[in-house]
py3Dmol code that shows the C-alpha trace and the ligand (Angstrom):
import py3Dmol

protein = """\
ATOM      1  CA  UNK A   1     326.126  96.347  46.766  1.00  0.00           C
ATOM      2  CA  UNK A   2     329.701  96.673  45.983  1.00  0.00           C
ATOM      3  CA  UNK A   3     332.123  94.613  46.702  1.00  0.00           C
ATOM      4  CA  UNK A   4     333.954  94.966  50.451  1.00  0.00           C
ATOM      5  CA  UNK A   5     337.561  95.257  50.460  1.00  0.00           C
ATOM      6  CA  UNK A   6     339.540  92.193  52.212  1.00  0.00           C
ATOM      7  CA  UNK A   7     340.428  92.198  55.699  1.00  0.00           C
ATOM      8  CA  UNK A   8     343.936  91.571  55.473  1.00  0.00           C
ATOM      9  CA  UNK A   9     345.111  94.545  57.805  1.00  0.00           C
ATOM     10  CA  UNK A  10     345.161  92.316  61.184  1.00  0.00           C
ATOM     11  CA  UNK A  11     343.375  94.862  63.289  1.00  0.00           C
ATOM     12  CA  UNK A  12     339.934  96.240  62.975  1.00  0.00           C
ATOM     13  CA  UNK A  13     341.878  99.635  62.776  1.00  0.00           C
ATOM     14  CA  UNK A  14     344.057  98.916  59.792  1.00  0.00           C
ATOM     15  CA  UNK A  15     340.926  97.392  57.718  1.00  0.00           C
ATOM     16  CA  UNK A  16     339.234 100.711  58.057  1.00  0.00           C
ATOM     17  CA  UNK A  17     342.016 102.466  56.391  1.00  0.00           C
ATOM     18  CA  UNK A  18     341.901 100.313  53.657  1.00  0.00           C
ATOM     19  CA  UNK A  19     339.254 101.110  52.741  1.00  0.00           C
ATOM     20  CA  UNK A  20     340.570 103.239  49.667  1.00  0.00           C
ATOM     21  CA  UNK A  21     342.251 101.056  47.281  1.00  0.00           C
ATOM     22  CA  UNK A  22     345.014 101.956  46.138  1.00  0.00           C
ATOM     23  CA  UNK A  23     345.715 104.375  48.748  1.00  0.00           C
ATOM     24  CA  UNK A  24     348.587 106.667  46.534  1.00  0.00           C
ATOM     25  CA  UNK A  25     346.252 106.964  43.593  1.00  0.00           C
ATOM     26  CA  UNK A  26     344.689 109.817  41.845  1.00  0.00           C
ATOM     27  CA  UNK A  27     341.701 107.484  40.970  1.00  0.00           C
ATOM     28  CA  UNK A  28     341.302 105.237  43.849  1.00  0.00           C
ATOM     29  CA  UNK A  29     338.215 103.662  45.052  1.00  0.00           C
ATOM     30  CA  UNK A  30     337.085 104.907  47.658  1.00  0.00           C
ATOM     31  CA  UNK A  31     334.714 101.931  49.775  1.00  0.00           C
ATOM     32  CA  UNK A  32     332.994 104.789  51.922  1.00  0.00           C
ATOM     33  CA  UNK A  33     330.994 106.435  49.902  1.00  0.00           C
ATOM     34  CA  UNK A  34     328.005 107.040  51.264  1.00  0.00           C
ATOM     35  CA  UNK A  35     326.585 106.194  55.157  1.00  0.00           C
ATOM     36  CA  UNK A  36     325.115 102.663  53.908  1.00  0.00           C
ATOM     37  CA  UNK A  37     328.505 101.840  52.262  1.00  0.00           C
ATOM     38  CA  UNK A  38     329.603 102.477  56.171  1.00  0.00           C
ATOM     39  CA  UNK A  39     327.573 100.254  57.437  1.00  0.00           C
ATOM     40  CA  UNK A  40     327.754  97.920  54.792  1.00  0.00           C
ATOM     41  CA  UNK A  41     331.748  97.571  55.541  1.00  0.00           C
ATOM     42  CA  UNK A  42     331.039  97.702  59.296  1.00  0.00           C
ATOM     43  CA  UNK A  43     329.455  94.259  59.318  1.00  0.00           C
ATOM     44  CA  UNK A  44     331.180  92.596  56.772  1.00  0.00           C
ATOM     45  CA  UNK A  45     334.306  93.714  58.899  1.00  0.00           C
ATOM     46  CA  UNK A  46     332.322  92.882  62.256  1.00  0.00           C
ATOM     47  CA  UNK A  47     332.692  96.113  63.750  1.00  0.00           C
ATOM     48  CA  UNK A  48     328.981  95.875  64.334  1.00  0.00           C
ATOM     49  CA  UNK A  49     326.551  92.710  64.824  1.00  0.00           C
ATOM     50  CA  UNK A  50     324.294  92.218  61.870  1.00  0.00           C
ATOM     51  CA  UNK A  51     321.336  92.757  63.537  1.00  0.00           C
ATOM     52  CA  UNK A  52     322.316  96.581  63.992  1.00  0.00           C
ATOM     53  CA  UNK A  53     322.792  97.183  60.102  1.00  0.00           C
ATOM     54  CA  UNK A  54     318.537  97.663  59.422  1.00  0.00           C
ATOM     55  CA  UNK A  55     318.327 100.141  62.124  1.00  0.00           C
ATOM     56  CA  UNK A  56     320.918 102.242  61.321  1.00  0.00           C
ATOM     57  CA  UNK A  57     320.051 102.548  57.803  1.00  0.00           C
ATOM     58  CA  UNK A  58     316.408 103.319  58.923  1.00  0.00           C
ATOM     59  CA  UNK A  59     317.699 105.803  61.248  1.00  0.00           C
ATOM     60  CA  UNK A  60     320.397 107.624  58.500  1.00  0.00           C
ATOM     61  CA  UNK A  61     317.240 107.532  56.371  1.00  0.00           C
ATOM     62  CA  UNK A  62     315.239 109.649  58.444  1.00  0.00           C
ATOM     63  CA  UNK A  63     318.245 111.634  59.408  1.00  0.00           C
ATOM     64  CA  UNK A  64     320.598 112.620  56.049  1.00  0.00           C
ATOM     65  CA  UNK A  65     322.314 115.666  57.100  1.00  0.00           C
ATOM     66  CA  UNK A  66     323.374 113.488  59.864  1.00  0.00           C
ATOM     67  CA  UNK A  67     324.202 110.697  57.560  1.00  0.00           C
ATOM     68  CA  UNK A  68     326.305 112.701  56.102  1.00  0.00           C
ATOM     69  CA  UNK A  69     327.840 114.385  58.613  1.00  0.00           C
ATOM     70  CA  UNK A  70     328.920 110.776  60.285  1.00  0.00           C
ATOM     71  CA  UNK A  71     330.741 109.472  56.971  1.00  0.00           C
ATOM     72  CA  UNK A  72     332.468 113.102  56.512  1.00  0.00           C
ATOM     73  CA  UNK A  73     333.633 112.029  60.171  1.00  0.00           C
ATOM     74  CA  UNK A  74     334.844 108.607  58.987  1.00  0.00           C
ATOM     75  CA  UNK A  75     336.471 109.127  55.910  1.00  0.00           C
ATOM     76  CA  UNK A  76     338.419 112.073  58.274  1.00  0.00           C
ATOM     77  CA  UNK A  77     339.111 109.559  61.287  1.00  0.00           C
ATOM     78  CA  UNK A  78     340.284 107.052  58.467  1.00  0.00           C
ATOM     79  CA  UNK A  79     342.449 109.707  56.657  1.00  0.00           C
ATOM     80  CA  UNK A  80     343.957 110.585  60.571  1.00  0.00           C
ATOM     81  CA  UNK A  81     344.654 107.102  61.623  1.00  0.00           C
ATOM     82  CA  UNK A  82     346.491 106.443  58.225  1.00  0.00           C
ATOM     83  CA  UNK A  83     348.884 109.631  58.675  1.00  0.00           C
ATOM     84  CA  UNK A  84     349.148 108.356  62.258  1.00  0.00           C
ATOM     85  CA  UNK A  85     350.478 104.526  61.707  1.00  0.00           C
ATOM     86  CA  UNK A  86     352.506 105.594  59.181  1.00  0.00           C
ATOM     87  CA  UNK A  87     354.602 108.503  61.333  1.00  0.00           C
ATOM     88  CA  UNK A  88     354.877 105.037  63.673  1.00  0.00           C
ATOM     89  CA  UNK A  89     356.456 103.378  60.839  1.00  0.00           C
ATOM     90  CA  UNK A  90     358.773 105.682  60.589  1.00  0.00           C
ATOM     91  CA  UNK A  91     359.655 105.586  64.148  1.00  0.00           C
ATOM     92  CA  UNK A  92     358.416 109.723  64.068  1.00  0.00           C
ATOM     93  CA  UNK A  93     355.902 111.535  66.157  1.00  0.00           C
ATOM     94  CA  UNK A  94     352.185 111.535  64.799  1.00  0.00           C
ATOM     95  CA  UNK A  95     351.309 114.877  63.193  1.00  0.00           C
ATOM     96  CA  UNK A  96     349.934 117.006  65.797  1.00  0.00           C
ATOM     97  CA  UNK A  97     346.836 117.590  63.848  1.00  0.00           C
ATOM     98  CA  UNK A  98     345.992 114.011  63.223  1.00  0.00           C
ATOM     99  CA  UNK A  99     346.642 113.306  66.935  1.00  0.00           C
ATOM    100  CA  UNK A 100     344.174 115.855  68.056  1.00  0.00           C
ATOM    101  CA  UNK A 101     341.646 114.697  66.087  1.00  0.00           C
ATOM    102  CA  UNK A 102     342.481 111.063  67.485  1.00  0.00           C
ATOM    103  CA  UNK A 103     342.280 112.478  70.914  1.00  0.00           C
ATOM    104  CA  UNK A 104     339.351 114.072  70.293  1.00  0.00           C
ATOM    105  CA  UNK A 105     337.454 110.922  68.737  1.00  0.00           C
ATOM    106  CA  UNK A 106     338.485 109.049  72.170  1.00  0.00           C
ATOM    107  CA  UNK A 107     336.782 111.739  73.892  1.00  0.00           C
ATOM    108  CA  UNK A 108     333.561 111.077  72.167  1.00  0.00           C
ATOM    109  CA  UNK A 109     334.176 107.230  72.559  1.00  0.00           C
ATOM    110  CA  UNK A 110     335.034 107.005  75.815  1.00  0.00           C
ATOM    111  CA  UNK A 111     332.201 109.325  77.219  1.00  0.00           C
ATOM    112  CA  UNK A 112     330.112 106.022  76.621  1.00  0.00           C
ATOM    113  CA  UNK A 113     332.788 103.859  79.070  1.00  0.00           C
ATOM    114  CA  UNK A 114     331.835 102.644  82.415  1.00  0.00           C
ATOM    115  CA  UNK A 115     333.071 101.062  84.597  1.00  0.00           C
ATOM    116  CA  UNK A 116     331.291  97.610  86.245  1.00  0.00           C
ATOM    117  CA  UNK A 117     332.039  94.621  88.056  1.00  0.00           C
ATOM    118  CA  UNK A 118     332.031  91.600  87.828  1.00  0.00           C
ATOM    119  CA  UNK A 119     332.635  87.950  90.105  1.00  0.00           C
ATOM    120  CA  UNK A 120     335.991  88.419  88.717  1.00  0.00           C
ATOM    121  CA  UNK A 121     336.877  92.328  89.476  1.00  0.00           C
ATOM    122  CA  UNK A 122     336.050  95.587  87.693  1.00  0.00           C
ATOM    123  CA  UNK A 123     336.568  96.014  84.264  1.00  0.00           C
ATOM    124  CA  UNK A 124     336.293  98.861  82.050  1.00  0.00           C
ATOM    125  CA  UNK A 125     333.309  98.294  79.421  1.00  0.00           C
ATOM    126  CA  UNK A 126     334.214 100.918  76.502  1.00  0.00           C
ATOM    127  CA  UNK A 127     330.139 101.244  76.429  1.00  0.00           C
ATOM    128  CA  UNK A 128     328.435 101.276  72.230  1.00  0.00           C
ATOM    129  CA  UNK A 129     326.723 104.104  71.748  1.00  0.00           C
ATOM    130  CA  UNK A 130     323.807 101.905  70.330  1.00  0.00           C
ATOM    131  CA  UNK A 131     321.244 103.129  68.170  1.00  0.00           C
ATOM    132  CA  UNK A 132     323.546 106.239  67.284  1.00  0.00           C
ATOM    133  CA  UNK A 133     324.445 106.612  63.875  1.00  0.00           C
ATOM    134  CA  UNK A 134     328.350 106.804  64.899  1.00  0.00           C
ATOM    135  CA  UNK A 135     328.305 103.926  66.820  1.00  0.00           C
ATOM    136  CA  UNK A 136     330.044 102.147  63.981  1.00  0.00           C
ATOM    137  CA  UNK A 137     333.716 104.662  64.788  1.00  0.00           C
ATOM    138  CA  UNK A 138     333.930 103.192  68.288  1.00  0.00           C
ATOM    139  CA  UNK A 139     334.908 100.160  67.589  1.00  0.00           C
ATOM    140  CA  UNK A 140     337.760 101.347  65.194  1.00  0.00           C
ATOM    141  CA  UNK A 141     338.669 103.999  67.718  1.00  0.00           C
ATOM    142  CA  UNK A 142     338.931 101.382  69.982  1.00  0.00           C
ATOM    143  CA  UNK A 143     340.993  98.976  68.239  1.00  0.00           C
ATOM    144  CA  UNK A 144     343.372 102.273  66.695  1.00  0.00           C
ATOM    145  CA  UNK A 145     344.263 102.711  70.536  1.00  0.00           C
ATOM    146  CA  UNK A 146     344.398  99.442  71.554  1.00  0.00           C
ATOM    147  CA  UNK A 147     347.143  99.082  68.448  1.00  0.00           C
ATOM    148  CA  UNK A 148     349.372 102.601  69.508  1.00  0.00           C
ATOM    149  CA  UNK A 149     349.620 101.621  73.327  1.00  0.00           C
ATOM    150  CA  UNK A 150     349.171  97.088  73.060  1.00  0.00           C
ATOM    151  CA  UNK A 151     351.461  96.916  69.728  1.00  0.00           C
ATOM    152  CA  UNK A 152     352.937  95.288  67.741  1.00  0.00           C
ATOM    153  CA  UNK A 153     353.507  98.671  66.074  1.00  0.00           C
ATOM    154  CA  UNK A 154     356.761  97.518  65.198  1.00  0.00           C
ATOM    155  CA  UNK A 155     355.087  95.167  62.758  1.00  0.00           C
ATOM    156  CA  UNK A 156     352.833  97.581  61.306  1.00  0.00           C
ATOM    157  CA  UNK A 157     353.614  97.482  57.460  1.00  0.00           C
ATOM    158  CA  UNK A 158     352.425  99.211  54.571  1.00  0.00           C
ATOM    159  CA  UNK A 159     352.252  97.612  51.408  1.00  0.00           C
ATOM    160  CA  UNK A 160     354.156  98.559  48.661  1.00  0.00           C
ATOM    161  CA  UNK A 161     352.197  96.985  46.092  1.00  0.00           C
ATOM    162  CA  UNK A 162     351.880  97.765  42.258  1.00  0.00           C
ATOM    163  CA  UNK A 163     349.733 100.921  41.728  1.00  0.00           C
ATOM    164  CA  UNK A 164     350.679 102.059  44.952  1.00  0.00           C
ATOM    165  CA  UNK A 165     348.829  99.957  47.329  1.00  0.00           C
ATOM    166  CA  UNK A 166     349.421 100.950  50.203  1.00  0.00           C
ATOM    167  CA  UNK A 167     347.462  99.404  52.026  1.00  0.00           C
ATOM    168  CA  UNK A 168     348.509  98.376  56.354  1.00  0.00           C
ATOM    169  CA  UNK A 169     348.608  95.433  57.522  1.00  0.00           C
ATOM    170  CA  UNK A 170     350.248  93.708  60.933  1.00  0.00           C
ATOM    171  CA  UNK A 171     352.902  91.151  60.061  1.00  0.00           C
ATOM    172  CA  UNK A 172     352.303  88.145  62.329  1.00  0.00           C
ATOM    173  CA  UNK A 173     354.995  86.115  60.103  1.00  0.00           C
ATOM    174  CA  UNK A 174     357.576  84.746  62.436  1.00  0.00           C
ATOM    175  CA  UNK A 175     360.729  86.362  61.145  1.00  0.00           C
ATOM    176  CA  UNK A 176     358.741  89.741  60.291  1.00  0.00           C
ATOM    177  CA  UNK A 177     358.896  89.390  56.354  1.00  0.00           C
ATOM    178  CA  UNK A 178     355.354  89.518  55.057  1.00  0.00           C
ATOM    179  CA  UNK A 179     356.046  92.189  52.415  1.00  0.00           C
ATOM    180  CA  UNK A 180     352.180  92.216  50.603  1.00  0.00           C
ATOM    181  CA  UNK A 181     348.624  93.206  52.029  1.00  0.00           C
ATOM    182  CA  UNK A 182     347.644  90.146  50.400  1.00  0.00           C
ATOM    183  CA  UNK A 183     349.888  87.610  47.969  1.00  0.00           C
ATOM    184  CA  UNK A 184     347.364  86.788  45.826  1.00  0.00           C
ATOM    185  CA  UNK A 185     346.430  90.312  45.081  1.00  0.00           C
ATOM    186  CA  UNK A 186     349.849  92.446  45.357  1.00  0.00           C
ATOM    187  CA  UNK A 187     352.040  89.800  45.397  1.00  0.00           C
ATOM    188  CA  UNK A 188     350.652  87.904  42.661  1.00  0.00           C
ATOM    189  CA  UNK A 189     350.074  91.562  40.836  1.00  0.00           C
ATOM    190  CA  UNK A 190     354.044  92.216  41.114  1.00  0.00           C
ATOM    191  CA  UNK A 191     355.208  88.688  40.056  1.00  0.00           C
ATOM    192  CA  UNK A 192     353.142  89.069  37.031  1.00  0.00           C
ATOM    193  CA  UNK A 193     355.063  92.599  36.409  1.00  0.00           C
ATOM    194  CA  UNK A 194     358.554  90.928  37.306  1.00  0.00           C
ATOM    195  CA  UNK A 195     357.225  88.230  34.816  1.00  0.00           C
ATOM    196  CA  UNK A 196     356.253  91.021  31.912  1.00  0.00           C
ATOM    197  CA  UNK A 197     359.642  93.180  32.803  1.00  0.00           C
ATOM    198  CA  UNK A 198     361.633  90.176  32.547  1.00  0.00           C
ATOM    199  CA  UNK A 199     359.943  88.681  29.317  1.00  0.00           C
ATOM    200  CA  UNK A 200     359.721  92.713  27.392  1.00  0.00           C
ATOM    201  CA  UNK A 201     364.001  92.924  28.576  1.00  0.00           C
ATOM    202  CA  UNK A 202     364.301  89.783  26.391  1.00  0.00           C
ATOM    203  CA  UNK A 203     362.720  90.998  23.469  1.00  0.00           C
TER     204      UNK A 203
END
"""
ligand_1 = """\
1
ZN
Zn 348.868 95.643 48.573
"""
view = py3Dmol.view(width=600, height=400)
view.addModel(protein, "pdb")
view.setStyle({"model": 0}, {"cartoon": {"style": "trace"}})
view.addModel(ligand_1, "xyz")
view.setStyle({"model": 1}, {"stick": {}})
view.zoomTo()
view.show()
């Protein structure tokens, strides 16, 4: 199994699309790439519960087009939502395209919502689709909208890391000045260029 990429992003949402490391690379790595990679990144990012991981696999064994068809879905929803946080960065409208598609993915994930009630009130239970092979998008759909309406999208950052990173992430630092997905990956990566730069300009 390969390895899984960190969760540094802060929201279930912003782990998903980085799943491509770097992002603004001609050879990145792509972590999706194939429907048990999926799955594989959906637990160890608890977007599903363990327990679901055999079944799916099982199922996207038996069903490969479909497989297939699910991660082709992904990889676009991941490709959308990336396009989409960073027109919010830039204080700009998402790209009509990549807001359809969002639209349309809440469509699908909201078809499975109902609503029930509890002692406490009604509440709206966004439903799982369990035992579909898609089941692992809703929970990424979920947290993408949660994200665009809830916020902080005004801490949404991308990082600007040595061979183009770019990886998102959700500053929580108090005066908003996390720069780096992760400090000892980027950050450490660019202080050792500083370091390199500095120590080549003496030479
Ligand atoms: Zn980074």
């Amino acid at each position: 199994m390969t390895d899984m990429p960190e969760l540094v992003g802060g929201a279930l949402c912003l782990d998903f699309v980085n799943t491509v490391d770097p992002r603004h690379a001609a050879n990145r790595f792509d972590y999706l790439s194939e429907y048990r990679a999926l799955v594989a990144w959906a637990r160890h990012a608890g977007a599903i519960e363990a327990a679901a991981a055999p079944g799916l696999l099982r199922r996207a064994a038996r069903q490969p087009a479909a497989a297939r068809e699910v991660l082709r879905r992904s990889i676009r929803l991941r490709e959308v939502l990336y396009r989409i946080f960073a027109s919010a960065m830039a204080r700009r409208p998402p790209p009509r395209d990549a807001f359809d598609r969002l639209n349309h993915e809440l469509g699908w994930a909201i078809a499975a919502a109902r609503l029930t009630r509890s002692r406490a009130g009604f509440v709206l239970q966004w439903g799982d689709h369990r035992s579909r092979l898609d089941q692992v998008l809703l929970p990424v759909i979920r947290s993408a909208v949660d994200l665009l309406i809830d916020g902080p999208l005004d801490r949404v950052r991308e990082c600007p890391g040595p061979g183009n990173c770019g990886w998102l992430f959700i500053d929580l630092s108090k005066n908003g000045s996390r720069r780096w997905c992760d400090m000892r990956t980027c950050g450490n990566r660019a202080k050792a260029h500083r370091h390199y730069t500095r120590i080549r300009g003496r030479a």
